[in-house]
C-alpha positions as MATLAB code, in Angstrom:
seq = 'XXXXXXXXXXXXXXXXXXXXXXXXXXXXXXXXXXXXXXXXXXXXXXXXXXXXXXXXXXXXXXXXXXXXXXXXXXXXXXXXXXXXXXXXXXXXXXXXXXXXXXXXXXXXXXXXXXXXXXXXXXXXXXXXXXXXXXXXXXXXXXXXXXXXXXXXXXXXXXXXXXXXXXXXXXXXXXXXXXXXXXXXXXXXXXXXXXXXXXXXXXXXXXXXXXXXXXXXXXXXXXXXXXXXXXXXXXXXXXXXXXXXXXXXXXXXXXXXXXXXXXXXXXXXXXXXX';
ca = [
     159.206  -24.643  193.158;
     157.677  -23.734  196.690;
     155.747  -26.736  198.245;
     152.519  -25.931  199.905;
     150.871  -28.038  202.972;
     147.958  -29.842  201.946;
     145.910  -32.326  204.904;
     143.176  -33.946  205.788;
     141.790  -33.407  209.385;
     140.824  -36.891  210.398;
     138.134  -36.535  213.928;
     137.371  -40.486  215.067;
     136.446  -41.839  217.682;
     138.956  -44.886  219.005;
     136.422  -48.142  218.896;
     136.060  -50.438  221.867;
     135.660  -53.606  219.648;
     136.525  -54.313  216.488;
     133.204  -55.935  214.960;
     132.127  -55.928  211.759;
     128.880  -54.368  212.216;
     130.806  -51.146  213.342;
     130.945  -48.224  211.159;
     134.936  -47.123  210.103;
     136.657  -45.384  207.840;
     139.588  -46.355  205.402;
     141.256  -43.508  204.035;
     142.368  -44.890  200.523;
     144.367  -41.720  199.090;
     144.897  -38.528  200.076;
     146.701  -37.108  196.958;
     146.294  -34.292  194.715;
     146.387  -33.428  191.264;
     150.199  -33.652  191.368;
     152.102  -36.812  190.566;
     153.021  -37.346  193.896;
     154.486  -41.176  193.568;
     153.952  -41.328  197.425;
     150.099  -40.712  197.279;
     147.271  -41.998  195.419;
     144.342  -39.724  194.603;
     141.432  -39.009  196.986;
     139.176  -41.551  198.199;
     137.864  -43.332  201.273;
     135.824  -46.224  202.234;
     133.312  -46.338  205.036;
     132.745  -49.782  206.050;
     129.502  -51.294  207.460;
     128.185  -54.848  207.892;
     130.969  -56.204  205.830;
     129.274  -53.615  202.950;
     132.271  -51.086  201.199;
     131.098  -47.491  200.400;
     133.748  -45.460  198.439;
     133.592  -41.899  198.652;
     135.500  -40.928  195.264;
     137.558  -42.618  192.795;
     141.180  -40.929  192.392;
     143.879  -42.387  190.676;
     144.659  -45.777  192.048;
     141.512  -46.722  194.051;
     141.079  -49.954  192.840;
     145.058  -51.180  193.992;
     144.685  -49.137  197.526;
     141.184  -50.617  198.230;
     143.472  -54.178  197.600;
     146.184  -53.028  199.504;
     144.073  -52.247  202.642;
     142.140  -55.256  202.310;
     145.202  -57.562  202.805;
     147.063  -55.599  205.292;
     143.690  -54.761  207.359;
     141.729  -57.865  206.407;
     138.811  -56.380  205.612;
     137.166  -58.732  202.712;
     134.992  -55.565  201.671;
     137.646  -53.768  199.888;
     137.672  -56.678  197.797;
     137.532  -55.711  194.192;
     134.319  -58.024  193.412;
     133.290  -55.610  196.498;
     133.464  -52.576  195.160;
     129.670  -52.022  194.321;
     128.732  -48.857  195.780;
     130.627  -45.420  195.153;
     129.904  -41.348  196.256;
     130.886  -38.876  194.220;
     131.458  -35.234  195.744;
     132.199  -33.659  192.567;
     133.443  -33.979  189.207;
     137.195  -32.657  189.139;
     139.112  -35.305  187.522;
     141.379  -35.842  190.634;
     137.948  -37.434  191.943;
     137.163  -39.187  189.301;
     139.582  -40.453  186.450;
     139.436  -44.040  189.090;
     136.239  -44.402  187.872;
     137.104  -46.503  184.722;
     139.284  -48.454  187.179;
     136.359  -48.810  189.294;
     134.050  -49.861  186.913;
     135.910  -51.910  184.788;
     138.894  -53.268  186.883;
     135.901  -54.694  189.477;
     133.792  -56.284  187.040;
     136.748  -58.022  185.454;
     137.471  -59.149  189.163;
     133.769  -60.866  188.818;
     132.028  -58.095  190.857;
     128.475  -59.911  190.014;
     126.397  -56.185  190.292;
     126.222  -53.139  188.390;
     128.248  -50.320  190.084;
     126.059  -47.832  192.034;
     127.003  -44.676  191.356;
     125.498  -41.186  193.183;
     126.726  -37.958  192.480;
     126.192  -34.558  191.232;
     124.398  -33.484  187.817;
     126.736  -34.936  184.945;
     127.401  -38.085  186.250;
     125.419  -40.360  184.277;
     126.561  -38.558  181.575;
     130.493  -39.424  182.908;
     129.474  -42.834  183.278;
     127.785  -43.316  179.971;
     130.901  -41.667  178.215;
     133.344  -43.836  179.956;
     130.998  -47.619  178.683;
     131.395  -45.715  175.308;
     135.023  -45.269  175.637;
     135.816  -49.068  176.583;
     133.264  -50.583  174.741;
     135.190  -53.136  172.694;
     136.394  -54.083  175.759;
     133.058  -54.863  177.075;
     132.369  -56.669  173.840;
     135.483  -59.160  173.877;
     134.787  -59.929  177.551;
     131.075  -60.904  177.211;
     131.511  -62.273  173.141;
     135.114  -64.140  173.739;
     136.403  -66.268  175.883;
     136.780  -65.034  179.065;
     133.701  -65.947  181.401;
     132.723  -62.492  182.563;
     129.271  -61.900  184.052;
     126.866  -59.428  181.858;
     125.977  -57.342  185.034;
     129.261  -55.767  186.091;
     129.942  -53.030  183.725;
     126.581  -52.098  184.065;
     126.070  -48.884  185.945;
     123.350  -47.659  188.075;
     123.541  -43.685  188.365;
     121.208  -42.000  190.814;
     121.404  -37.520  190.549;
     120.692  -35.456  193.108;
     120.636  -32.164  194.307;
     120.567  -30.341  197.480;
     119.982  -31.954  201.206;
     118.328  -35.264  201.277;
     118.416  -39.175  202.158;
     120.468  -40.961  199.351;
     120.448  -44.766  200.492;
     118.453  -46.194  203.524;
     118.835  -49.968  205.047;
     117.735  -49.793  208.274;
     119.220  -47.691  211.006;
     121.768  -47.238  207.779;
     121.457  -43.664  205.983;
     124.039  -41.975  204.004;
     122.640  -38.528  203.666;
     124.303  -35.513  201.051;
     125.254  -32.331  202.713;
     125.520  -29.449  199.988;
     129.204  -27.970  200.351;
     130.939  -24.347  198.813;
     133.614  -25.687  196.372;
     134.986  -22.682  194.562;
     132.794  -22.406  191.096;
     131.339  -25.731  191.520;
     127.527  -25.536  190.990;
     126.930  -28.604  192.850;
     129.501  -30.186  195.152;
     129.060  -32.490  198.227;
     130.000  -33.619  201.589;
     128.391  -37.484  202.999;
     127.044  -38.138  206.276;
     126.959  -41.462  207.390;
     124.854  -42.664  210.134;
     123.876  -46.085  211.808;
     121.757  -45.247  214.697;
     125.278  -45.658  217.371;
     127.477  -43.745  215.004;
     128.206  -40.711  212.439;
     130.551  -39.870  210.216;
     131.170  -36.750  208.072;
     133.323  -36.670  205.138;
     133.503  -33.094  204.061;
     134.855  -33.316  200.340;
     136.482  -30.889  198.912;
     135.129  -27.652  200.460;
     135.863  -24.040  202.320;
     133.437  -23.241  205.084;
     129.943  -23.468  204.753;
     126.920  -23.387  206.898;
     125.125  -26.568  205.980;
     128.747  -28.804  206.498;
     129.236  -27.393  209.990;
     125.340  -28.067  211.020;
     125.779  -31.406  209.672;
     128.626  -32.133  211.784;
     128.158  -31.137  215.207;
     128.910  -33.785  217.681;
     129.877  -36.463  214.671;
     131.789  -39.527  216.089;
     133.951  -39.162  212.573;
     134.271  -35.464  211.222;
     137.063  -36.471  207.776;
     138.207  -32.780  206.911;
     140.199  -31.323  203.685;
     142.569  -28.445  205.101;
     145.881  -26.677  203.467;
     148.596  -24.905  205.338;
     147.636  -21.191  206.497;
     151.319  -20.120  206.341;
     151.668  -22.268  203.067;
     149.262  -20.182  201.582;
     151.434  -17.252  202.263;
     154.346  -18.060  199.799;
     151.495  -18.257  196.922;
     150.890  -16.383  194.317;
     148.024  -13.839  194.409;
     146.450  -16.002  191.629;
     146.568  -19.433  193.669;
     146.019  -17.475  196.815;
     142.735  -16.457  195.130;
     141.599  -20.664  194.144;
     142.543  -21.855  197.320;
     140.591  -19.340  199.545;
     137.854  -20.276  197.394;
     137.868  -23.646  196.907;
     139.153  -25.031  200.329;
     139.689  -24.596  203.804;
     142.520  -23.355  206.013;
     144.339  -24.588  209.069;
     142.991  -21.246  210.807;
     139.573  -21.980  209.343;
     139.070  -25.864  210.279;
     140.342  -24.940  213.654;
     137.232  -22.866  214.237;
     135.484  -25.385  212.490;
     136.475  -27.985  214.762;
     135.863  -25.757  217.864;
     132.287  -25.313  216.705;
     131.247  -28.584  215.986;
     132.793  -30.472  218.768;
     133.470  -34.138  217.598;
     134.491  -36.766  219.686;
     138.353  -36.494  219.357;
     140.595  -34.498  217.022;
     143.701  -35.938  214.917;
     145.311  -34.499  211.799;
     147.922  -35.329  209.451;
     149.623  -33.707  207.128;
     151.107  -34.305  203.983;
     153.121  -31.933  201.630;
     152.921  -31.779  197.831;
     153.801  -29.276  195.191;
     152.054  -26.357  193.695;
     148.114  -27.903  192.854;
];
């Protein structure tokens, strides 16, 4: 079975000091549908003022957000931590973490309900998913154990379009609308602090409103996959990827346009997705 290059683009800007205060990103996963045993499913953390803000919940996001915190110690990826999350869209590589998430955290004595923003159908997700598990919710709170009665709870804000979604000072995290194949609503972040900016882009091709948004960004976090991997595809897949995400070719122009700070990229190689 032919393999087919899939990356993220990651743009940062190299920090003179290491405080807390400072914006960064973690890069939890970077997986895809496939199995891959070597990579968990997409997600990332931007980190401000010892405050974790996940930016999907692929397979495994609870256990990499662990991981990072004890080889990077960075006490926000700590489980009881994990109390704010951004969803860019509702493909199940994004989001089957989110019962892990939820559930894993609370048991972890996360003392909050889990803030969740996203696209239309997400409270409806969330709701499901308390449904799903709800004798576990019941033993936990009725039995023995001594877990809190705030930390399944969820707290789902829907949106649409361009606008502010959290402010806390010189803090904003703003939505940028992205093109995601047949997705009706599908999202990139923007995170800003008054000295820094970050973009995450999501899954995306080229659009308009992520390339305005970006311009001069200290952090521009990119999805790509291989030009010449896309030429030993099938017609069929040839047709998805085109429109769902964005080429080597196509981030390079991107890139060239919007001009962030510095430019690094990785890539990683998986089966057919």
């Amino acid at each position: 079975m032919k393999k087919l290059v899939r990356c993220l683009a990651l743009c940062t800007l190299i920090a003179a000091s290491a405080q807390a205060s400072q914006m960064k990103v973690v890069i939890l996963g970077t997986g895809t549908p496939n199995p891959d045993p070597e990579r968990s499913g997409p997600a990332l953390a931007v980190i401000k003022d010892d405050q974790s803000y996940l930016i999907d919940a692929g397979p495994g996001v609870v256990r990499r957000a662990e991981s990072a915190r004890q080889k990077h110690n960075i006490p926000a990826l700590a489980a009881s931590q994990l109390q704010t999350a951004f969803l860019t869209h509702l493909h199940t590589d994004h989001t089957v973490g989110l019962p892990d998430l939820l559930f894993t955290s609370w048991t972890l004595e996360r003392p909050v309900p889990l803030a969740v923003y996203g696209p239309e159908g997400t409270g409806k997700m969330m709701k499901h998913l308390q449904n799903a598990y709800q004798q576990d919710i019941d033993i936990r709170l009725n039995g023995l154990e001594p877990a809190n009665d705030k930390g399944y709870q969820v707290d789902v804000t829907e949106f649409k379009g361009s606008k502010p979604l959290l402010v806390k000072g010189d803090f904003k995290v703003t939505a940028i609308p992205v093109l995601h194949g047949s997705w009706q609503h599908s999202f990139g972040y923007k995170f800003e602090d008054g000295k820094r900016s970050i973009v995450i882009s999501g899954d995306a091709r080229p659009s308009p409103e992520l390339i305005k948004a970006a311009k001069g960004v200290d952090v521009l976090v990119h999805e790509v996959y291989s030009t010449e991997g896309f030429k030993t595809r099938p017609p069929v897949w040839q047709k998805y990827h085109s429109s769902f995400h964005t080429s080597t070719k196509e981030l390079a122009e991107i890139a060239k346009e919007t001009q962030p700070k510095l430019f690094r990229h990785f890539a990683l190689i998986f089966p057919n997705t």
